[in-house]
Structure formats: C-alpha cells, structure tokens
N, C-alpha and C positions, 0 to 999 in steps of 0.2 A: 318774509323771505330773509335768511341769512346768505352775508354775502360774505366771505373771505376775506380780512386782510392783514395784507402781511407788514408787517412791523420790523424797520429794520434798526428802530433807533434805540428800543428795549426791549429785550424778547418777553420780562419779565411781566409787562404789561400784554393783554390781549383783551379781544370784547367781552370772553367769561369773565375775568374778573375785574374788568375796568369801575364798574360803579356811574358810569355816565356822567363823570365830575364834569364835563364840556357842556353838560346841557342842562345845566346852572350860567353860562357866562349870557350875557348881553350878548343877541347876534342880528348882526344889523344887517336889512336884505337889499343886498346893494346889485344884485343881478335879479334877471327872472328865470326861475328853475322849476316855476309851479307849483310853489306851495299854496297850498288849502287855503282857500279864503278866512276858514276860522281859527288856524293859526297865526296870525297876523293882527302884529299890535300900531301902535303908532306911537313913538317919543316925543318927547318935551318939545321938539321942532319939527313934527310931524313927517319925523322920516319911519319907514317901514323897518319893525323888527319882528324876531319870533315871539310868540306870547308866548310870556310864563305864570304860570298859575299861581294862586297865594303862597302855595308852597317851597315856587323859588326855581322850580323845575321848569323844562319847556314841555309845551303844551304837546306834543308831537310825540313825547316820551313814555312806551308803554312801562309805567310804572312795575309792572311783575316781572319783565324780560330785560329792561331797561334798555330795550332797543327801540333804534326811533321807527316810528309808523310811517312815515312820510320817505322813507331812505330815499328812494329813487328821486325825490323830491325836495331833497332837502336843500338849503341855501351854497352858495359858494365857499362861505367860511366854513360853515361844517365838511365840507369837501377836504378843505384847505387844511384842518384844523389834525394835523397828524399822531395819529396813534403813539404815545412811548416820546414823543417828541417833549424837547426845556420844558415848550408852554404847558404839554399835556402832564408832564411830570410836578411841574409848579400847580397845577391845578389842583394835583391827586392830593398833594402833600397840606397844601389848603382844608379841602373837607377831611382828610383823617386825623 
C-alpha cells in the first residue's frame, strides 16, 4: 500500500524519486510498533535495531519499489525521520 506524503520542507524530493537513502542509516528500535520478528537485529550492546542486509540496506526494504514492507510497522524514527527534511537532504547527498 502506498501512503501519501506530503513534504513541506522540499517539494523537490518525493517517494518516486527519493532512492531510500534513510534506509541505509542505523535505526535503533527504541519503541514497540511491531516490527517482524525477522527484521530485528541486535547491536554491540545488545539493544534492538533494524536488520540490514550485506548490502547495507534495511531488511524491510523492497528492493524494486524501494518502499518499505513493513510501513504500517515501521519503527518510531523512521516515522520521525522527514521527507526533504537537513537530515533527509544530507543523506541524499551522501549516496549520490
């Protein structure tokens, strides 16, 4: 399911052409939102994150659509984590 959202902080950026540079970043699952058991990793101090695959990607991420599997489920920071927004923009600028 796609969900709409509106982006007020770069119109330039949207989910067509975002590239899913956010889900490359380390996301630490500091609430419970019901993610998949087999998404979930464990860190160096065994706190809960999202698994990323050798690739670098999160596990959640359907690599052909580049939309996450899990939306309705996804962690707080990805909630958090805003479209067009500094962080989102430093991200892009990162992988291209």
């Amino acid at each position: 399911m796609t969900i709409p959202i509106k982006n007020l902080t770069n119109p330039e950026i949207s989910c067509s052409n975002c590239q899913a540079c956010c889900c490359r970043l380390e996301v630490m699952l500091i609430t419970d939102t019901g993610v998949p058991e087999q998404h979930i990793a464990f860190d160096e101090r065994g706190g809960e994150t999202m698994l990323r695959l050798d690739d670098g990607w999160c596990s959640a991420l359907d690599r052909e659509t580049l939309m996450c599997t899990i939306y309705e489920n996804r962690p707080w920071i990805c909630r958090e984590f805003a479209m067009g927004s500094y962080e989102c923009r430093d991200e892009r600028k990162e992988l291209m």
